[in-house]
C-alpha positions as CSV (number, residue, x, y, z in Angstrom):
1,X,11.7,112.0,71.2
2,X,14.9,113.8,73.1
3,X,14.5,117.7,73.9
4,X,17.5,117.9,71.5
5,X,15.2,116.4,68.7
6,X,12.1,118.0,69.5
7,X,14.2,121.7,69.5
8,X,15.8,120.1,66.1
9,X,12.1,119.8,64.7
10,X,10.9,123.5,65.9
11,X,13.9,124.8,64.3
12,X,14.0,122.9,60.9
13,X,10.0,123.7,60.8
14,X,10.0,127.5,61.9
15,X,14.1,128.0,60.7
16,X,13.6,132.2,60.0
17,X,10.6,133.0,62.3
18,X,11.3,134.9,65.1
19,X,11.7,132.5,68.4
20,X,12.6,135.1,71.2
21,X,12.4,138.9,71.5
22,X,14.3,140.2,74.7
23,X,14.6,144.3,74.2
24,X,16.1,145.1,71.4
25,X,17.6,141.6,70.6
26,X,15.4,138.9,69.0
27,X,17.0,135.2,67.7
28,X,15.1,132.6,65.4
29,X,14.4,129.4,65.5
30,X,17.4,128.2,63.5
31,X,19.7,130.5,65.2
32,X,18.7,129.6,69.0
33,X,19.2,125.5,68.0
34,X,22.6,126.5,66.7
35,X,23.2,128.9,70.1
36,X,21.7,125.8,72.4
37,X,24.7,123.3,70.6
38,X,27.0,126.1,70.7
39,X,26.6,126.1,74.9
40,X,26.3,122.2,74.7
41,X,29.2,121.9,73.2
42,X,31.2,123.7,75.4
43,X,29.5,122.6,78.5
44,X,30.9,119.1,76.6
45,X,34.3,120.3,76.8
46,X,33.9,121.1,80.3
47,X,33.4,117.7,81.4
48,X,29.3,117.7,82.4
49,X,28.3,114.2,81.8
50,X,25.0,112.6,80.8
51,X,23.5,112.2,84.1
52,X,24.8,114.8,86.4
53,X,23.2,117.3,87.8
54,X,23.6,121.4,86.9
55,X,22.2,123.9,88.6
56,X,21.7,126.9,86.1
57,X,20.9,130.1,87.7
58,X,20.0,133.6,85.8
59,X,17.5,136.1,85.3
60,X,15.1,135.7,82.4
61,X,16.7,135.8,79.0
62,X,17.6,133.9,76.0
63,X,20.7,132.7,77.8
64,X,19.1,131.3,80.8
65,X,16.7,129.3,78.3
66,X,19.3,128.3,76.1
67,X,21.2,127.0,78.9
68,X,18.3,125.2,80.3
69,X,18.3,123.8,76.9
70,X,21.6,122.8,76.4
71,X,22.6,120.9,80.1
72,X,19.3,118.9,78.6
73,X,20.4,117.8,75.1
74,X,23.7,116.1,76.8
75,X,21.7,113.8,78.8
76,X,22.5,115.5,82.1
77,X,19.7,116.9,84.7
78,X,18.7,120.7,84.7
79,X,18.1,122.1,87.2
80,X,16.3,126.0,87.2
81,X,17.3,128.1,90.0
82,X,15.5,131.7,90.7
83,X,17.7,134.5,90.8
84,X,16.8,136.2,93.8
85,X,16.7,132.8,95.3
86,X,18.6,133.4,99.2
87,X,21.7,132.0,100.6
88,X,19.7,129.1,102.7
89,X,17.4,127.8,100.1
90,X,20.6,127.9,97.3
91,X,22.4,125.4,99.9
92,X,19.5,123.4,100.6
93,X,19.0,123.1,96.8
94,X,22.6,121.9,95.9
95,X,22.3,119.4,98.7
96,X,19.2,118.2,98.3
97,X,19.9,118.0,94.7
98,X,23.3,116.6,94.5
99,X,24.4,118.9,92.2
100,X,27.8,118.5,90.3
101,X,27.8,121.8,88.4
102,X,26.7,125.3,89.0
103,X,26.5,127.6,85.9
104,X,24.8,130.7,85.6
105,X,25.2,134.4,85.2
106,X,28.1,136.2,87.2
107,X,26.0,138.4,89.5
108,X,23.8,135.9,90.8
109,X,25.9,133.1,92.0
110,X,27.8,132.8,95.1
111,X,31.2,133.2,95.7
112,X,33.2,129.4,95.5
113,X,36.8,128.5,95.8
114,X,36.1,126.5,93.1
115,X,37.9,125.9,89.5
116,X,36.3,127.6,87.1
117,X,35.4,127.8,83.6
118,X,33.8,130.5,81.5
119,X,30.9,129.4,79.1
120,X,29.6,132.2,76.6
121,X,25.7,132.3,76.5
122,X,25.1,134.9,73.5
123,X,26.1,138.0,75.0
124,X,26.2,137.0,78.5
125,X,29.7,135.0,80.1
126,X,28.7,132.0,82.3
127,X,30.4,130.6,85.1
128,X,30.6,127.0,85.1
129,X,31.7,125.6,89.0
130,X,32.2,122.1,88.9
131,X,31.4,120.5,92.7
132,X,32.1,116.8,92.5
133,X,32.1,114.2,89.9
134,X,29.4,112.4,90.8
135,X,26.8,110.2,88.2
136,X,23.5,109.1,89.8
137,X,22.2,106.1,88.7
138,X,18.8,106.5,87.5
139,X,17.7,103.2,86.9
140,X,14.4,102.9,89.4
141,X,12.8,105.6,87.0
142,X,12.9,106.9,83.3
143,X,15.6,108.8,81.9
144,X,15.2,111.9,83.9
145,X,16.5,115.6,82.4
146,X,14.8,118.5,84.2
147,X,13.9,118.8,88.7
148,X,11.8,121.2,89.2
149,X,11.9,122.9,93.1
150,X,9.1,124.5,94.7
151,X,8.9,126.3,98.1
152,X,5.5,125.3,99.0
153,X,2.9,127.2,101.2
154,X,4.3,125.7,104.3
155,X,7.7,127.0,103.3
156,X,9.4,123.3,102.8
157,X,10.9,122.9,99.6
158,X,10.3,120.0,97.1
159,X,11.9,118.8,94.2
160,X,10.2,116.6,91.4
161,X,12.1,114.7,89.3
162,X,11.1,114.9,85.6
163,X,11.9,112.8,82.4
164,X,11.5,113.8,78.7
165,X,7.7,111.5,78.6
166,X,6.6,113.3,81.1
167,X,7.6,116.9,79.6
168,X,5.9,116.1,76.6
169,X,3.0,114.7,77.9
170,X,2.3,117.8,79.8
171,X,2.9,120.2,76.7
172,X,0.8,118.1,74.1
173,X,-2.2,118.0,76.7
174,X,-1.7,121.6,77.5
175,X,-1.8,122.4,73.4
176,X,-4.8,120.4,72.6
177,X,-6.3,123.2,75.1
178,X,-4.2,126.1,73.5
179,X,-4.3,125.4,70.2
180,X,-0.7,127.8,70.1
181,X,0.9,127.7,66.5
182,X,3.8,130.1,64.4
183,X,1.2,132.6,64.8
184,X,0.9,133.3,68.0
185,X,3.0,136.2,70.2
186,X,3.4,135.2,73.8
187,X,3.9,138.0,76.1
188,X,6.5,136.4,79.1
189,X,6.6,137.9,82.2
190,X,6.9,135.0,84.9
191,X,10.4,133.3,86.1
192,X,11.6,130.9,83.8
193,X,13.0,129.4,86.9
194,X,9.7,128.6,87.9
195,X,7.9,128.5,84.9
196,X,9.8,126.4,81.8
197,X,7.9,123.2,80.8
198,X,4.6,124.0,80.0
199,X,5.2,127.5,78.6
200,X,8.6,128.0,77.2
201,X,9.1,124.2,76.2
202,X,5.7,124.6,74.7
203,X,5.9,127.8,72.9
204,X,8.6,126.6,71.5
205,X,7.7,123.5,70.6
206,X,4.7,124.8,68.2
207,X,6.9,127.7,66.8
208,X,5.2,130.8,68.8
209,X,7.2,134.0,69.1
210,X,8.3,134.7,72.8
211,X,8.5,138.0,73.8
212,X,10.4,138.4,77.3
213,X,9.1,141.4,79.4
214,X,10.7,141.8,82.2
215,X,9.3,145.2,83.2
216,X,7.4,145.1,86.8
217,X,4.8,147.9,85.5
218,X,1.4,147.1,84.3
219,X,1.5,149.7,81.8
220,X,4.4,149.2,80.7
221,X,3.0,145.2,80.3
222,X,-0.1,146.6,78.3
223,X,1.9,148.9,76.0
224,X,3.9,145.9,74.8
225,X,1.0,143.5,74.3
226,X,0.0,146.2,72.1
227,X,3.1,147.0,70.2
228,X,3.7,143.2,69.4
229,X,0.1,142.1,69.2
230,X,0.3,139.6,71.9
231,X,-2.2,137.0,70.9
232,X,-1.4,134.7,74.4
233,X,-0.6,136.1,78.1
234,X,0.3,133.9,80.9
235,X,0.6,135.8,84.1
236,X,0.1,135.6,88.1
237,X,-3.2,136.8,89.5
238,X,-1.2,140.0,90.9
239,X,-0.2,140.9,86.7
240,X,-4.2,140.0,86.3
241,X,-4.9,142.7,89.2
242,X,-2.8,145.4,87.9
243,X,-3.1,145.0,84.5
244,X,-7.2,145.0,85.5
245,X,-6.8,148.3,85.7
246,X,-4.1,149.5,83.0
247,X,-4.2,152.2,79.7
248,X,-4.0,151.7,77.9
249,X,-6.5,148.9,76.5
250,X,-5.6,145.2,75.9
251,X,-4.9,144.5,71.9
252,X,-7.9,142.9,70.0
253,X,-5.2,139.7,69.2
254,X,-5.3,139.0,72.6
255,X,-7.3,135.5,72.6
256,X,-5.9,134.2,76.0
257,X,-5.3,135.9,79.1
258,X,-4.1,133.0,81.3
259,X,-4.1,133.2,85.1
260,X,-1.8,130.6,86.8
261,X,0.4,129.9,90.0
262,X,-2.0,130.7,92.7
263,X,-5.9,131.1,92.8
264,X,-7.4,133.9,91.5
265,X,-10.0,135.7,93.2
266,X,-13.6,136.8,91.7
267,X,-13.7,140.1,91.9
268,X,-10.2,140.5,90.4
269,X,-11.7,138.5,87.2
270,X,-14.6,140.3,87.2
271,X,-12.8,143.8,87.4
272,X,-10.4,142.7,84.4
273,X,-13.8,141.4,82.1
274,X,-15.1,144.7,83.3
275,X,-12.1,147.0,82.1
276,X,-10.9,144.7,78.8
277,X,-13.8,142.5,77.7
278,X,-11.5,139.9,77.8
279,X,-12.4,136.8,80.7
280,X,-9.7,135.5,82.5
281,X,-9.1,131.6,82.5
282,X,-7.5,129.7,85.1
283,X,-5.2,127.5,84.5
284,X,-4.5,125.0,87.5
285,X,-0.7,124.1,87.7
286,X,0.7,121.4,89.5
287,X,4.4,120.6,89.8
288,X,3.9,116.5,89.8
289,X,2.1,117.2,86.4
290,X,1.6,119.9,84.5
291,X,-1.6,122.0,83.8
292,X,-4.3,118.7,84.3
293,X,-7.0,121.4,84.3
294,X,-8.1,124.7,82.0
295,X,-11.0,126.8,82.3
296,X,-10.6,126.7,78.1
297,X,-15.0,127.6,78.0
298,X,-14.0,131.3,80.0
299,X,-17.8,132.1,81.2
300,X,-17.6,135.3,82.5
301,X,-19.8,134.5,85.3
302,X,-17.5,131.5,86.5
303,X,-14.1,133.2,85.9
304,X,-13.0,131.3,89.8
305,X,-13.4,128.2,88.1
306,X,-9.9,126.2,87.8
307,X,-12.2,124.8,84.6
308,X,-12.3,121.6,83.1
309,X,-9.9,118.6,82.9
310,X,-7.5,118.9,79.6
311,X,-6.8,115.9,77.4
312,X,-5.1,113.1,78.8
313,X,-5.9,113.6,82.0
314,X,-8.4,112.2,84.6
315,X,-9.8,114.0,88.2
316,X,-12.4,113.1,90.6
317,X,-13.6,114.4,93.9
318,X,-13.7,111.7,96.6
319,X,-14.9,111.7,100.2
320,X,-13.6,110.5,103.8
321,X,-13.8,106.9,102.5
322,X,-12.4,107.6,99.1
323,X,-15.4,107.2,97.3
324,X,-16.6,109.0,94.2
325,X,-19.6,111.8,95.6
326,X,-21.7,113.5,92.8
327,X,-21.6,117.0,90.9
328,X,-22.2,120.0,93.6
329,X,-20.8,117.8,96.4
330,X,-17.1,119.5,98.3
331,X,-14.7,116.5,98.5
332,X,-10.8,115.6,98.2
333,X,-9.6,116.4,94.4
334,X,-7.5,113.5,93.0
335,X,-5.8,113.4,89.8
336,X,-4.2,110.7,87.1
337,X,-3.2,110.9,84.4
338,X,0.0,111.3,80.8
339,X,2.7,113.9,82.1
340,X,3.3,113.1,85.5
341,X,6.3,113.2,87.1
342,X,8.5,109.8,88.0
343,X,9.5,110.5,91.6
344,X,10.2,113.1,94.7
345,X,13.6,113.8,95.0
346,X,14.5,114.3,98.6
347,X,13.5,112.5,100.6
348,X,13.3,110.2,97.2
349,X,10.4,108.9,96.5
350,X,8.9,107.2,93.2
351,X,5.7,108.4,91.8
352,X,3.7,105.8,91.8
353,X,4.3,105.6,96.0
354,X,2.6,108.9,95.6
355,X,-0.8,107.4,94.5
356,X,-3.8,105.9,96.6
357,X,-5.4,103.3,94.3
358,X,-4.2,104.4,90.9
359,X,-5.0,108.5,92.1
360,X,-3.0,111.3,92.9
361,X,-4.6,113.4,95.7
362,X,-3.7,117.5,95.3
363,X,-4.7,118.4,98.9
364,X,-7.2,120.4,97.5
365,X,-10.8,120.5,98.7
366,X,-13.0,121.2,95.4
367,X,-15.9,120.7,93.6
368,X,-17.4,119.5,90.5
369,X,-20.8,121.4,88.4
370,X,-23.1,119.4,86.2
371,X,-20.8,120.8,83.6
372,X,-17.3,119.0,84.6
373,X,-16.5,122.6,86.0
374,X,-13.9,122.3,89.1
375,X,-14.3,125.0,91.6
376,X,-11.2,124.7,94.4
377,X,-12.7,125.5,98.0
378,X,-9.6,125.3,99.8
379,X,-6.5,123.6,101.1
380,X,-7.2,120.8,103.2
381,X,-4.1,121.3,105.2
382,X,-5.1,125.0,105.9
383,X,-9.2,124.4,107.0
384,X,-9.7,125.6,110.2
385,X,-12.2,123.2,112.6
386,X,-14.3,125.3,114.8
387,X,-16.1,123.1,116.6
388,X,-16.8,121.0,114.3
389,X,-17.6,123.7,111.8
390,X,-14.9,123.5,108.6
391,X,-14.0,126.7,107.6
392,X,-11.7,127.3,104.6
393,X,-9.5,130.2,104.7
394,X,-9.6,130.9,101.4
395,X,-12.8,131.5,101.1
396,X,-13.2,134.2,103.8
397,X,-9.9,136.4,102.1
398,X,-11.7,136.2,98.9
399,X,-14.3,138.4,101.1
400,X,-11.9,140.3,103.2
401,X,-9.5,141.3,100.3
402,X,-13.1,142.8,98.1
403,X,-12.7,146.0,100.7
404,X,-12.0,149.1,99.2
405,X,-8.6,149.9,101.5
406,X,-7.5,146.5,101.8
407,X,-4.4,145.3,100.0
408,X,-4.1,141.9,101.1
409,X,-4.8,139.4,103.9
410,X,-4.1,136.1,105.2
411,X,-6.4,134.3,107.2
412,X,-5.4,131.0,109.8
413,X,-6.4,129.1,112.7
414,X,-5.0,129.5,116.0
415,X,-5.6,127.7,119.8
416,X,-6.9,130.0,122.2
417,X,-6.9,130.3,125.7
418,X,-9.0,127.4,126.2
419,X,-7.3,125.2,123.6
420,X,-9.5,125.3,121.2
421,X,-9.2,126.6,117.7
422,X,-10.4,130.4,116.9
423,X,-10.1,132.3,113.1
424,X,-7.4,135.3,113.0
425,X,-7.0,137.7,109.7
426,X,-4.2,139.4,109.3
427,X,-4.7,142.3,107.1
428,X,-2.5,144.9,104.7
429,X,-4.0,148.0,104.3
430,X,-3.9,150.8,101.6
431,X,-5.4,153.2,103.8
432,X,-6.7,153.5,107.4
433,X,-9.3,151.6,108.7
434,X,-10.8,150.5,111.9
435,X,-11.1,146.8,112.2
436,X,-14.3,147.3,113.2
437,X,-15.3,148.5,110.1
438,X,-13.7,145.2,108.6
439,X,-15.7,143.0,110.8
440,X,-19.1,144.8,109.5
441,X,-17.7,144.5,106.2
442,X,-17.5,140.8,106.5
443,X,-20.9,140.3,107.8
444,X,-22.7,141.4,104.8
445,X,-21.5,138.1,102.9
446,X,-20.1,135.1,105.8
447,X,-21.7,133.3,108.4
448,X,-20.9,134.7,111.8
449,X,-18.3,131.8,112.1
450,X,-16.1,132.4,109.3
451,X,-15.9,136.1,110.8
452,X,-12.2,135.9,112.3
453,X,-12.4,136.8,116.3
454,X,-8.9,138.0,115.9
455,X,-7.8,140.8,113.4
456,X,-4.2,142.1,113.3
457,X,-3.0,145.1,110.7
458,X,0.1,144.4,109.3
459,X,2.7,145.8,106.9
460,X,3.5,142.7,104.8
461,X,2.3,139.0,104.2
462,X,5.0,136.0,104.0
463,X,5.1,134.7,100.3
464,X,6.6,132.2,98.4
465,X,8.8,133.0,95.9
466,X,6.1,131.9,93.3
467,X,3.6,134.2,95.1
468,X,1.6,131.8,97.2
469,X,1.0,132.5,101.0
470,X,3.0,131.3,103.6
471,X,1.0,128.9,105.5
C-alpha cells in the first residue's frame, strides 16, 4: 500500500471525524486528503518529480503535515526539517541529502537567489526553491519516500533512508501495542520534524483526533488534556517532569502517558505516578526502526524500564563474543526485526551492511528480567573505564540529578595528569550549593568510584535538538 492509499483509506473510513485541531482551526479526515492532493497537485505543476528529493521545513501545523504528506503521494522523498534548525546543519542537510527542492513556510527558510514559486498550504503560503534537477536512482533499495535526520549524542548527523514497507511496519507493530482507534484524542506537543512516522502517520492511520499544542507551559499542556479529554500523550521526559508537577490534574481518559526520545529517569516517573496516578511508559525509539520496544505492562515500581519487545520485532542481549547471556546479565542490546530502515544515507550505506549476523546492535548496554523486561544501563560509547572498573554515566546522573537544587547534569570521562581516565560532573543548579555537599549527596547511593573526582557548576548543558546530551 502507497501513503497516498493508506491516507485514501483513513479518509474514506473516518470522512467527518475530526483529523487535526490546531487553535481554533480543526480539518477532517475527508477534508485533509482533499488539502494533501490540493498541495500535490500543485507541487505537480511545479515540476517535483517521483524520486527527488524536498526538503520541507515549518513549524508544527496542519500545513507542515500536509506537506509532508503530499511531496510523498508523488513518489518523491520527504524530507522533515526542524524549524529552528541553524544555518550549518541546514547546509549539511541539503548536501548530504541531495536535495532538489526546498519548500516550507516563509520565515524559516533562508534567503536563495533562487526561482521561486508559491504553493498555498491552507492558510499558510509556501515557498517552493527548486535547486537542481536531479533524480536519484534508487534501485539498490526499495522505493524509498521519507529520510529521517538525526543529530546524534556525539553531535554528527545521520540520515536513514525509509521506504513505505518500512513505515508501515513500524506503525502496525507500534498499534498492536497501542491499540489507538476513532476514539482516541492525542495530545501533540513534539516536532513533527522529528517525530512523523510512528505518531502522526499512525494516528492517522487508525482515525484518532490530533490535537497540536504548541504551548511550552505545563499547565497550559494539562488544561488542554482536560478540555479535549486527551485519551493518549506522547511527550519528552522534560514534558513528563513538568507536567509531574502541574494543576491542574491529568483527565480520567488519559490511558497512555508515553515517554519517548531520551531515557527517562526514576524519580521523575515516580514523582508523576505520585502526583497523577497515572505510570509512565517508556517507549524506546530508534531511527533505523521505529518503537521495537514498549513498556505496554506500566508497573509502577519499574517505570525505568524501556519495557518489552512489541510485535514483530526481535532483541537479545549478547556479550564480548556475541553470544546470547541469560536474564539479569548486562550485555550489548541487538535488534531485528519488520520496519527497519533500507540504508544510511551519507556516507550510503545499505541496511543489511548494518547487521552482525542477521542483528542490529543499538550501542546500548541493557538488560533483560525473567519477565522479558529491558532495562538500558548505558551507552557503550559513553562508559568510562577506570581501571578496569566500567562505569556508565548514566547511571550516576540518574543519582546526581535526584538533588533537591540540581537542575541537570552531565557526567564524562576525561585523562588526567597521568593519562589515565578519571569521572567529571558537570552540574546546573537551581540554587546554591557547595559541591561538597554534592559529593556527600552521591555517597549515600554509589560506590566510591562512580563518585566523579571532578565537579564543575555550570549554566547550561549541550543538547541535541531532540533533547539528548551532547556527548
Amino acid at each position: 500500500m502507497t501513503i497516498q492509499e493508506g491516507l485514501f483509506f483513513s479518509a474514506n473510513q473516518f470522512a467527518e471525524r475530526i483529523a487535526f485541531v490546531e487553535k481554533d482551526q480543526t480539518i477532517t479526515y475527508q477534508g485533509f486528503f482533499a488539502l494533501v492532493c490540493k498541495v500535490r497537485l500543485q507541487l505537480m505543476e511545479a515540476g517535483v518529480l517521483s524520486n527527488q528529493v524536498v526538503a520541507v521545513k515549518d513549524e508544527n501545523s496542519i500545513a507542515f503535515a500536509a506537506a509532508l504528506y503530499a511531496v510523498m503521494g508523488i513518489g518523491a522523498v520527504a524530507v522533515p526539517v526542524y524549524h529552528l534548525a541553524g544555518t550549518d546543519e541546514w547546509n549539511e542537510l541539503m548536501q548530504k541529502a541531495n536535495v532538489s527542492w526546498i519548500l516550507g513556510n516563509e520565515p524559516w527558510l533562508p534567503s536563495l537567489d533562487l526561482p521561486q514559486v508559491q504553493i498555498s498550504v491552507q492558510d499558510r503560503k509556501y515557498r517552493l526553491s527548486a535547486l537542481n534537477n536531479h533524480i536519484i536512482d534508487w534501485k539498490e533499495i526499495r522505493k524509498p519516500v521519507f529520510i529521517r535526520f538525526t543529530s546524534g549524542t556525539t553531535g554528527i548527523s545521520k540520515g536513514v533512508v525509509l521506504s513505505e514497507q518500512s513505515i508501515w511496519g513500524r506503525i502496525d507493530s507500534a498499534n498492536a501495542v497501542f491499540q489507538l482507534n476513532e476514539m482516541d484524542t492525542v495530545i501533540w506537543v513534539l516536532p513533527m520534524a522529528f517525530h512523523f512516522v510512528v505518531s502522526i502517520m499512525l494516528y492517522l492511520r487508525f482515525g484518532c483526533r490530533i490535537v497540536l499544542c504548541n504551548s511550552p507551559f505545563p499547565s497550559e499542556i494539562a488544561e488542554k488534556m482536560q478540555d479535549e479529554k486527551a485519551s493518549f500523550f506522547y511527550g519528552s521526559p522534560l514534558h513528563i517532569k513538568l507536567l509531574s508537577q502541574s494543576k491542574p490534574s491529568l483527565p480520567k481518559s488519559l490511558r497512555w502517558v508515553i515517554s519517548t526520545s531520551s531515557g527517562i529517569q526514576k524519580h521523575v516517573c515516580d514523582s508523576f505516578f505520585e502526583n497523577h496516578g497515572i505510570p509512565v511508559s517508556q517507549a524506546y525509539g530508534i531511527i533505523e526502526f521505529g518503537l521495537p520496544f514498549i513498556h505496554f505492562l506500566a508497573d509502577p515500581a519499574q517505570m525505568e524500564s524501556i519495557g518489552f519487545v512489541t510485535p514483530g520485532f526481535e532483541a537479545c542481549i549478547f556479550d564480548e563474543e556475541q553470544k546470547e547471556v541469560p536474564a539479569l546479565t548486562e550485555g550489548k542490546m541487538a535488534i531485528r526485526g519488520k520496519g527497519a530502515f533500507e540504508a544510511y544515507l551519507s556516507p550510503w550505506k545499505l541496511s543489511i551492511e548494518a547487521f552482525q549476523n542477521g542483528w542490529f546492535f543499538t550501542g546500548d548496554i541493557a538488560v533483560r528480567d525473567e519477565r522479558g523486561r529491558f532495562f538500558i544501563k548505558g551507552r557503550e560509547k559513553s562508559m568510562v573505564n577506570l581501571s578496569g572498573l566500567k562505569v556508565f554515566p548514566e547511571e550516576v546522573e540518574e543519582v546526581i540529578v535526584r538533588m533537591a537544587g540540581v537542575e541537570s547534569c552531565k557526567v564524562y570521562g576525561q585523562l588526567d595528569s597521568r593519562g589515565e581516565e578519571e569521572l567529571c560532573a558537570e552540574v546546573v543548579l537551581k540554587i546554591p550549593l557547595e559541591i561538597e555537599e554534592i559529593k556527600r549527596f552521591c555517597r549515600e547511593s554509589l560506590a566510591l568510584y562512580k563518585i566523579p573526582k571532578q565537579f564543575r557548576i555550570v549554566e547550561s548543558i549541550g543538547e541535541t535538538l531532540s533533547g539528548k546530551i551532547k556527548r
